[in-house]
N, C-alpha and C positions, 0 to 999 in steps of 0.2 A: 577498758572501754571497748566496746563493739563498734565497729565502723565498716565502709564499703571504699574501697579504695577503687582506683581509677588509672592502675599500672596496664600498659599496654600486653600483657601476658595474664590479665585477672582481673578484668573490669565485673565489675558485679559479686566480687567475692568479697565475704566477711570476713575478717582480721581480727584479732583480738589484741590491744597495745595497752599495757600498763600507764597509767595518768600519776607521775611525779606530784601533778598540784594541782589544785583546785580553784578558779577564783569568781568570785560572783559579786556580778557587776548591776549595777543598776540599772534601769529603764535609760535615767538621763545617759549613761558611759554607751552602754549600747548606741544610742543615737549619735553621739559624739562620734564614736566608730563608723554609724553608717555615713554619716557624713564625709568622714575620709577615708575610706577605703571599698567602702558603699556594702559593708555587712549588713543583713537584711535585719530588720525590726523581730521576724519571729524565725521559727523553723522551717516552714511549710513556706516560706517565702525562698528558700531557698530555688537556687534554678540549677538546673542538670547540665553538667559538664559536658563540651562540646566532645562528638567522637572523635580520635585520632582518625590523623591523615590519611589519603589513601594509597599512599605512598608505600610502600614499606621502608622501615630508616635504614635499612642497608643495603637498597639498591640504589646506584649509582642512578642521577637522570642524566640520558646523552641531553647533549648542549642542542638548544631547538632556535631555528630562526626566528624572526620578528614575527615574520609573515607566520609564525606556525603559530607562536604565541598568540598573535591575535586572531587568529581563524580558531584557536581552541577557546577564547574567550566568547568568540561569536556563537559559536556551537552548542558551550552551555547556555548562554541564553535561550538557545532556539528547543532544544531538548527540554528545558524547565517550562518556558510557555508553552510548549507542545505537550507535555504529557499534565503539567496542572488542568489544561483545560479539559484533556480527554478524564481525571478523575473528577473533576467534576459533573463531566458528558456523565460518567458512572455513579454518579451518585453517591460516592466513595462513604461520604461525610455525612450520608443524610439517612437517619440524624444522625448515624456517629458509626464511626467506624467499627465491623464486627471485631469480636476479642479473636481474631487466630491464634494461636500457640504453634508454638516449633520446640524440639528439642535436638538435644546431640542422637545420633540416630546408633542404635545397639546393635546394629549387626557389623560386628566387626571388621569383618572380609570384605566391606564400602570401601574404608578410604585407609589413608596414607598411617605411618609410622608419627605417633604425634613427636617424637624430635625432628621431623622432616616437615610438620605442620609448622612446629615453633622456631624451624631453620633453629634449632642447638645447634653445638661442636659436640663434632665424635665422644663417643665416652660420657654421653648425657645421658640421665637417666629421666626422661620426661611425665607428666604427667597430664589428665586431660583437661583443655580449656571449658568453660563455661558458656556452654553455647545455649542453653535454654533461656526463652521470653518470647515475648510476643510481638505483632506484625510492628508495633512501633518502636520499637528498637532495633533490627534487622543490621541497620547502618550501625550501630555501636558494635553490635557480636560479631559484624565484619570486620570492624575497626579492629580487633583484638587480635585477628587473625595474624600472626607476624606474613604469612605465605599469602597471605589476600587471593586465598583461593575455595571456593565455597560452593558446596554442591546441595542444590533444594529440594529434596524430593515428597513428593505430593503425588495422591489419588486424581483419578481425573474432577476438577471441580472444586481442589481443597482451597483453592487460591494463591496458586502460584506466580500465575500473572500479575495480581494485586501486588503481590508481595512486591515484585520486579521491582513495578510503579511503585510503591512508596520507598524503595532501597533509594531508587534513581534520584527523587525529587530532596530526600533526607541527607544523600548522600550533595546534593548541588547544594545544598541547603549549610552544609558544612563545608564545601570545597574551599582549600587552602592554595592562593595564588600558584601558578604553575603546575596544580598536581591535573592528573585525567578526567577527563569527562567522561561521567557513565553512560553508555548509549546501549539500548535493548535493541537485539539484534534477536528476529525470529529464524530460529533455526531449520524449520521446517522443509526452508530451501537450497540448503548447502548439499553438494555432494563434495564427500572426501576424497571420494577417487579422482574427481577430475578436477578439481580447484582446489586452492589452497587456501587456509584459512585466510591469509594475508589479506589475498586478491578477491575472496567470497564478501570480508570487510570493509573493502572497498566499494565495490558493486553497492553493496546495500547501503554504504554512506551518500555515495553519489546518488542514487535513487531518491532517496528521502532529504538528503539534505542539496539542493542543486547547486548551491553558492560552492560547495567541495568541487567543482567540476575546472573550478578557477587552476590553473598555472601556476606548480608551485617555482621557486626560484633555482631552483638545480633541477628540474626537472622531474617531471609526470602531473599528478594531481596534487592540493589541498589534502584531496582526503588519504593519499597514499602517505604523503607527508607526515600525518595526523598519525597513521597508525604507526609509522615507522618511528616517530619520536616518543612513541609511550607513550599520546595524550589522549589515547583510547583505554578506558575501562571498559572490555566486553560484555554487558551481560548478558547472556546466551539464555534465550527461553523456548522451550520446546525442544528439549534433544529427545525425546522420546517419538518427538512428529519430522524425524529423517527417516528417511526411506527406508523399510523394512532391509535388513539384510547388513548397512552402512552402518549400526552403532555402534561395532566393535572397532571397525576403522575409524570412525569421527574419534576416537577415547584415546586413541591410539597418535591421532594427531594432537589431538589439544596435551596428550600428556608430554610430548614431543617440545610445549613448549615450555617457558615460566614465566608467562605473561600473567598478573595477576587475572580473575575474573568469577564470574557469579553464575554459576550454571542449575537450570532447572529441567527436571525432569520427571516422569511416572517412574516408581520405584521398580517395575517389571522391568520395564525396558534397560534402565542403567544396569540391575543386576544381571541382565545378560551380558551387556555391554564388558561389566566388571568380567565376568567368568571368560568373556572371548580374549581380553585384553588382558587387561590389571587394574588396580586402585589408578583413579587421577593422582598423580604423582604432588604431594603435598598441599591436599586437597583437603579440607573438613567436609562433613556431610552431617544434615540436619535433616528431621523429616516433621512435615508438618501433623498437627495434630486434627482429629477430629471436631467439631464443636459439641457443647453439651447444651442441654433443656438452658442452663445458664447462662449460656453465653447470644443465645437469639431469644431468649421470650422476653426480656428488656426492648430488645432492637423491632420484635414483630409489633411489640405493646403499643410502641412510642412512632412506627412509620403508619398505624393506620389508625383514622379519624375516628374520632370517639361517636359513641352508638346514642341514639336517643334517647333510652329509657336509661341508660344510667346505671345504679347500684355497682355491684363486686366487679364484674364481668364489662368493664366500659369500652372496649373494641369486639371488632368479632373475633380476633383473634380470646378473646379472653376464656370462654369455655375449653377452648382447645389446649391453653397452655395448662388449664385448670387438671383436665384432665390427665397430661400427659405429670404434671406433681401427682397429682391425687392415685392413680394407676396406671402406674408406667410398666408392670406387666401384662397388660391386656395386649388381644393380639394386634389392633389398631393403633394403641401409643408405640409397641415395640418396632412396628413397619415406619409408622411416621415418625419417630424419634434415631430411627438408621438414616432414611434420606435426607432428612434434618443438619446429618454432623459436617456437609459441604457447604460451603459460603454459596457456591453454586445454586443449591437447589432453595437453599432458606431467600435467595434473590428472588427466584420464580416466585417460588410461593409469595412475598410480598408483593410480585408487580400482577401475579393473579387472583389475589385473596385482598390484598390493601388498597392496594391504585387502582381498580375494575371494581365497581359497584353492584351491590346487585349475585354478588357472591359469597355463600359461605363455607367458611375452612374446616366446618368440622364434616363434611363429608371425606374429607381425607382420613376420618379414623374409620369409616364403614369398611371394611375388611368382606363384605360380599362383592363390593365392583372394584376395589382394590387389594388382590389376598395376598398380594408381595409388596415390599420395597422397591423391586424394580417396574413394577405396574403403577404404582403410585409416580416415580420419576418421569415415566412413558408418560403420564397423565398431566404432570406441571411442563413437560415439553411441551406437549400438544395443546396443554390452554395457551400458554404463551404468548402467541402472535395473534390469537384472537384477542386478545386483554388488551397488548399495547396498540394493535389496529382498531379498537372498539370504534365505533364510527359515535356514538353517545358521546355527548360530552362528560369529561371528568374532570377532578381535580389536577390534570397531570400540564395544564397549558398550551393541550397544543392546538387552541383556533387559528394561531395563524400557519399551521403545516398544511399539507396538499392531504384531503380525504380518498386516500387508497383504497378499498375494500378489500376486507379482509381475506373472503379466499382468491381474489388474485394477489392480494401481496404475497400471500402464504404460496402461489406456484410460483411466480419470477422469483421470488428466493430460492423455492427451490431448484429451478433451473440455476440458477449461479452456485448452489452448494453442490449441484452435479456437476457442474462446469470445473469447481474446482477437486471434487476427488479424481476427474477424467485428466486434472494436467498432477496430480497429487500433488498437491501444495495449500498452504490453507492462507495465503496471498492474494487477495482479490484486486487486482488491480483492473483502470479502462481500458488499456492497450492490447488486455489479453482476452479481451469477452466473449469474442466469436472465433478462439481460434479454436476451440473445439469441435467444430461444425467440419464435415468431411474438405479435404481439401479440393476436390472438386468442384463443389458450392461454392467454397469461395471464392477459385479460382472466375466461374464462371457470375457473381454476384460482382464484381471486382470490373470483371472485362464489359458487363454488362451497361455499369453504370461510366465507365471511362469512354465507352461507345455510345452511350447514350449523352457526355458532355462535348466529346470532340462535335460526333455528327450533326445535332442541334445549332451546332454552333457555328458548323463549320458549312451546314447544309442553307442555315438563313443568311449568312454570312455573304453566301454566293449570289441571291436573290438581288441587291442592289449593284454590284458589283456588273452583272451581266444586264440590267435596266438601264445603267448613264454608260458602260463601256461597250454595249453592242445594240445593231437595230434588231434583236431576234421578239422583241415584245415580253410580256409578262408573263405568259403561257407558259413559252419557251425560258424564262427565268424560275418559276413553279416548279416545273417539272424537273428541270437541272439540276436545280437548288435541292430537291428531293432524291434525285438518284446520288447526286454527288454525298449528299449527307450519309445515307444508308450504306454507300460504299466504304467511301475514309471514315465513317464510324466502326462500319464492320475493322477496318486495318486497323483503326486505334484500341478497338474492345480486344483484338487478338495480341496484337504487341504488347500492351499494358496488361494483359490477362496472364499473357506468357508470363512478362516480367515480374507481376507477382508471384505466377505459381512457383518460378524459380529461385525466388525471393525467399517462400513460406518454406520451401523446403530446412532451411537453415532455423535460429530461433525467429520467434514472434518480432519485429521490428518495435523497437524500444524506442519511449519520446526523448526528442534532443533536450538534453538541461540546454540546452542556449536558448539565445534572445535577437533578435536582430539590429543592432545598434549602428547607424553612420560611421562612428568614432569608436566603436567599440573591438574591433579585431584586432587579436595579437600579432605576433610570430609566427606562434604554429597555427593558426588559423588561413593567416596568409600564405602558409607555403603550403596548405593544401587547395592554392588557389589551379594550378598548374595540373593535377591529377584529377580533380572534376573539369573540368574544362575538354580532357583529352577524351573523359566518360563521357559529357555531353557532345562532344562532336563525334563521337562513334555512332550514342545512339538516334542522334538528328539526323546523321546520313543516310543510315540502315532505315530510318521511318520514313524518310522524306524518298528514298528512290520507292519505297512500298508506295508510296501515291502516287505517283510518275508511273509505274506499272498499270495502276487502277484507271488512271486519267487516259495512257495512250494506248493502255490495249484493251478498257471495256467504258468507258463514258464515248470517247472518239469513235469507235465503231457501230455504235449504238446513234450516231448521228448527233451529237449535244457536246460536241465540241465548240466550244464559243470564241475560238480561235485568238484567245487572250493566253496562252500556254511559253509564249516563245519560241518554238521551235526546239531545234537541237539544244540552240544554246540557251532555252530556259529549263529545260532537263537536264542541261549540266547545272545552272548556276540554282537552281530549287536545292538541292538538298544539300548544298557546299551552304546557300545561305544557312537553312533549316538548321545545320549542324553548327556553323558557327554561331546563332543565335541560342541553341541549347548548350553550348559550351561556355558562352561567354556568363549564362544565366546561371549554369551552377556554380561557374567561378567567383562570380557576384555575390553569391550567397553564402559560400566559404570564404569570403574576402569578409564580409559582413557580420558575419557570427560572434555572439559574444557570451561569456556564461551568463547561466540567469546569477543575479548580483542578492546579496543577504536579506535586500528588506523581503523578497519576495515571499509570501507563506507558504509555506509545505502542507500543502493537499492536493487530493486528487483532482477537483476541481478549475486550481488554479494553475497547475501544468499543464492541464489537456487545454486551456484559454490560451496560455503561451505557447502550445505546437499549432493551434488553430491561428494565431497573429502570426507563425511565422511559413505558415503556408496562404494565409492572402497574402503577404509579402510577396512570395515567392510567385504568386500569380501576377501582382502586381510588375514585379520586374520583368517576364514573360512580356506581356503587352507592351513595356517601354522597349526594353530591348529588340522585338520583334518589328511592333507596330512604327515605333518614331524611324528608321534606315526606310522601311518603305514607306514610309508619309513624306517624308522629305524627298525620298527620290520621285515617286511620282508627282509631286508637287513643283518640282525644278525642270522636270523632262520639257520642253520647249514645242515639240514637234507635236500636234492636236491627233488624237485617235479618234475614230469613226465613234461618234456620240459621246464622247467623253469631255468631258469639263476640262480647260487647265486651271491653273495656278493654286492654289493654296486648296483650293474647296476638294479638288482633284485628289492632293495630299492627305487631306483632314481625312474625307471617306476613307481610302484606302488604308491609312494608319492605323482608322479605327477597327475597319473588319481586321485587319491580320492580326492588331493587337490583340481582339476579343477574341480571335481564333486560337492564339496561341494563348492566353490566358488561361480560358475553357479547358480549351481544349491538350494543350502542354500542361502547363503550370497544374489544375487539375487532375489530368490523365495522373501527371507524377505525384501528384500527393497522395491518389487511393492508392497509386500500385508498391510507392517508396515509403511514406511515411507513417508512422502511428497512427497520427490522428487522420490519414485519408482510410486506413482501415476500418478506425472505429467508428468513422460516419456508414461506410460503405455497412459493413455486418453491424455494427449494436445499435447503429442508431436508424437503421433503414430495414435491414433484412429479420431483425431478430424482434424487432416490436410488428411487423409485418406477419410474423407467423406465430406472434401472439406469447413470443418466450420470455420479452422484455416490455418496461413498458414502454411508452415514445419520452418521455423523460427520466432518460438512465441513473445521472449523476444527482437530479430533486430527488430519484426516487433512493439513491444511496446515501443519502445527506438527510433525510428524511428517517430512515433505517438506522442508519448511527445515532441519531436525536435520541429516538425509539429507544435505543439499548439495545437491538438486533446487530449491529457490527459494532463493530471499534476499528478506531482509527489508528496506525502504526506509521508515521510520518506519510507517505503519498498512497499506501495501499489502504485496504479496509478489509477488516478480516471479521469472521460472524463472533459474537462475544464467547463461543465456547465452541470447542470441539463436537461435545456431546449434539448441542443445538442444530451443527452441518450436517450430523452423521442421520440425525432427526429427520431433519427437511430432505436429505437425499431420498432415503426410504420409501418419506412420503411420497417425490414426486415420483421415486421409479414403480409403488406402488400404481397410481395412478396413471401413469404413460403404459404399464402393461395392461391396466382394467381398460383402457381407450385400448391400446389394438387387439386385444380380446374380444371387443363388442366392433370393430371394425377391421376383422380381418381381411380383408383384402389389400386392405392400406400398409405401405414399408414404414418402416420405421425410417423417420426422417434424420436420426441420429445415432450415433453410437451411445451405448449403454454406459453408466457409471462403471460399471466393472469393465470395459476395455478402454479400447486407447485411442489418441484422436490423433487421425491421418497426418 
């Protein structure tokens, strides 16, 4: 008898077993069976054996705490809702998933000694496992792997990525209490040289996943924890998108370890990698297949809506496929049946030819405006984002999305696809949107607007203050209220300009995974109360005598002193306040911090909403802490000043202006010059829609983009759906930013070019 056994060293192999005996049962015995032991009624009822674990059986697992346990339980949930809904964003299933194929890959000098794959003992003589099938089994030919170590190599566009995604989702899909959670980890942004995989792990756990940011019980993070107990399955996607120069190093670490994991790459690239290094040290390697006329003219037939007239040919796709059976050496089937063999490009072609009306695909075999395969690819890029921006309505759903136009979606894309070859990473995340812009500009867009919050603020602030506290008149409060603004704005745009520029020197300011919670600060949140406290009392002093300089050596002499200053002793006791109120403010706020907690979603959207609640916070405490010490003290002072109010109304005024001063104008000031999200109002959402790079709704218009099929989302970042697609839109816009100063030369270039580097 022929049969397929299901031995973890030969799943999918045919066997051949001698049958002792025969017995044939009836209908009724059959059902009897199924009844107890639940044998199915026919054959084709049968159901497919679950893959083995992803464990391998003879690796020891260290002993993991409660906390670790349950935080890897939380993790695969988030990772399975997170990437089910991005393939469905992708359309993975509609209507059916393409046939990829993979095979064991023949060039021998790839990967490892298979007794090192199948971990034998010495003196084995092995042979090779059965690594060929397709994109839905993926998770089983891992299974097999005893070294659960698996290398994928693919052309750009074969579908690698897809692949990830359905190992990750197949592999949670089977996961066996306590073994690892798969998490895709884009490699794009590792350097070997200066981080280690451990800590790169980390980084990108805590990024994407915030609730990791939690305290683990012996100390560091969740997510450190996580990796160190083995409850990470890496999958590594993109080794071929590290830094030119780095893949023989990355090869060289990762073989370094014996961490199981799932690694993807361009074949070019790893073969270098291989020749600089060696083989991933008991590693298989597979290489993905091309597609054939077979495996997309079912898939183009059945995604585009049947034609009106009917007969042989019922889509438009249907002449096309006809043609390419019918003469498939003609020079138009042979060009369109090469670009054909990527999942990549048979996508285009569907979202330009099936989902856009109004279109037909058999101009793709004209071989006069298309006489290559790579003019043809050049051609489904560039329809692209016309098709999915089509401003017409189609069957694709989207009246209730925001009407972009297509050739500005088509530049602020390509402004962000420049944006991300100028930091080389293909991570698109908010935080980092303007920092490719000279650091100049930002410095002085930065000081600008932080002068433009204090002064305003701090200039009408004055105006009531100098009306019930002196007899100088309203003129005299105008004019004061005006120099004094323009002055302590100019101090506060230079100090908070300074502190950013000194700021940006280092990396881009990353958003806090916390929250601000009453009852929510640990330990170590609390003993970082002590070291922000001594930072805000330095830098309240140093700002506060800069206005005491301003006040006594150019408002006073200029005649607009309104002789509310105190003398000697309020030029001591101003900036001793000043600084214990900036001290006490940051210390409040590291007393207060807490991680963001599990339920919260992981996207970009809803991070950048929790650094925006915990800088009004931050404003908020500013005002109390500032404003309520001098509400109450002017409110209690007993002795009446020349036009001034006592009791309580006396207080209430005064509380409010200082509160709103330092709200403004502190709280504020510190959020553009310290925080994430003070940057990304100052540059992406003021300065870059300003000069036309973005639009004024950054995150609709990236949330918009994702819907599209134009990015994908990789837990908090968003990245374009293809490499090919970024390197497209770069092109285009650097085309177009030379042909504009071409025709306007006299004008600098306001930026640095995709091919250099940002200040």
């Amino acid at each position: 008898m022929i049969s397929e056994h299901h031995r973890a060293d030969g799943l999918g192999r045919l066997v051949a077993s001698k049958v002792e005996s025969w017995y044939s049962l009836s209908p009724d015995q059959i059902s009897e069976l199924n009844e107890l032991i639940g044998v199915p009624l026919r054959a084709d009822e049968l159901t497919q054996l679950p893959p083995p674990s992803l464990v391998p059986p003879d690796t020891p697992e260290p002993d993991a705490a409660p906390e670790v346990q349950e935080s890897a339980k939380r993790l695969a949930r988030e990772v399975d809702t997170q990437w089910r809904r991005e393939e469905q964003q992708r359309r993975v299933h509609d209507p059916f998933p393409l046939a990829v194929r993979f095979r064991c890959t023949p060039a021998r000098e790839l990967f490892d000694h298979w007794e090192s794959i199948r971990r034998d003992p010495p003196g084995t003589a092995s042979g090779p496992l059965p690594l060929d099938g397709r994109l839905n089994r993926i998770a089983e030919v891992y299974g097999i792997i005893p070294s659960r170590r698996l290398v994928v190599l693919g052309t750009a566009g074969s579908g690698k990525t897809i692949l990830t995604l359905r190992f990750v989702l197949d592999s949670l899909g089977a996961r066996a209490p306590g073994a690892p959670v798969p998490v895709i980890f884009g490699l794009g942004s590792w350097d070997p040289t200066t981080t280690s995989l451990r800590d790169w792990m980390c980084s990108q756990l805590v990024r994407d996943y915030p609730f990791l940011t939690a305290p683990a019980e012996h100390g560091g993070n969740l997510a450190g924890a996580l990796v160190d107990a083995r409850k990470i399955l890496p999958v590594l996607d993109g080794f071929d998108e590290i830094a030119g120069g780095l893949h023989g190093a990355a090869l060289r670490v990762l073989d370094r370890t014996a961490t199981p994991l799932l690694l993807t790459s361009r074949p070019e690239e790893y073969h270098q990698a291989v020749a600089e290094a060696d083989v991933l040290r008991a590693a298989a390697v597979i290489e993905l297949e091309g597609l054939t006329e077979v495996d997309y003219a079912d898939y183009l037939h059945r995604s585009s809506r049947p034609v009106a007239e009917g007969g042989t040919h019922r889509t438009v796709w249907g002449p096309v496929l006809a043609h390419l059976r019918e003469q498939p050496h003609s020079p138009g089937a042979v060009n369109l049946a090469e670009v054909l063999t990527t999942p990549l490009m048979v996508a285009l072609a569907r979202t330009v030819y099936s989902d856009a009306p109004g279109h037909d695909p058999m101009e793709l075999l004209d071989t006069t405006e298309f006489a290559s395969p790579e003019a043809l690819q050049g051609h489904l890029l560039a329809a692209f984002l016309p098709a999915v921006y089509d401003p017409t309505p189609t069957g694709r759903r989207t009246s209730h999305r925001r009407r972009w136009h297509p050739e500005r979606a088509e530049r602020w894309l390509g402004y962000l696809a420049t944006h991300l070859v100028q930091l080389d990473t293909h991570n698109l995340v908010w935080w980092e949107l303007g920092t490719t812009m000279r650091r100049s500009s930002r410095v002085l867009v930065v000081g600008f607007l932080a002068a433009l919050a204090f002064g305003v603020t701090n200039g009408i602030g004055n105006v009531p203050v100098d009306l019930v506290a002196t007899e100088c008149g309203l003129g005299f409060a105008l004019v004061r209220g005006l120099m004094v603004g323009l002055l302590h704005g100019l101090v506060a745009g230079l100090a908070f300009g300074l502190a950013y520029g000194l700021m940006s020197k280092r990396a881009p300011a990353k958003p806090s995974h916390v929250r601000i919670k009453i009852y929510g600060g640990s330990k170590e949140t609390r003993a970082r109360f002590l070291p922000r406290f001594m930072l805000g009392l330095g830098i309240g002093v140093a700002f506060a005598l800069m206005l005491v300089l301003v006040d006594r050596g150019v408002v006073a002499p200029l005649g607009f002193d309104d002789g509310l200053s105190g003398g000697l002793m309020g030029a001591f006791l101003l900036p001793l306040e000043i600084g214990l109120g900036a001290g006490l403010v940051l210390g409040i706020m590291a007393w207060l911090e807490a991680p963001i907690d599990i339920t919260s979603v992981v996207s970009a959207s809803d991070l950048l909403s929790t650094n925006r609640k915990n800088v009004v916070f931050h404003m908020l405490v500013w005002m109390l802490v500032i404003g309520l010490p001098v509400g109450i003290a002017f409110g209690l002072k007993s002795e009446p000043e020349i036009g001034f109010v006592s009791g309580p109304v006396r207080g209430l005024l005064a509380g409010l202006v200082f509160g709103l001063e330092a709200a403004f104008g502190g709280g504020l000031g510190y959020g553009l010059s310290f925080t994430a999200w003070g940057q990304w109002v100052a540059l992406s959402r003021i300065w870059l829609p300003l000069t036309g790079r973005l639009p004024w709704a950054v995150i609709a218009f990236l949330d918009d983009a994702h819907q599209r099929g134009v990015l994908r989302r990789a837990g908090a970042v968003y990245q374009f759906r293809h490499a090919r697609l970024q390197s497209h839109l770069t092109d285009v816009f650097e085309a177009h930013r030379s042909s504009s100063r071409s025709s306007s030369p006299g004008m600098a270039d306001p930026e640095p070019s995709a091919s250099g580097t940002a200040s």
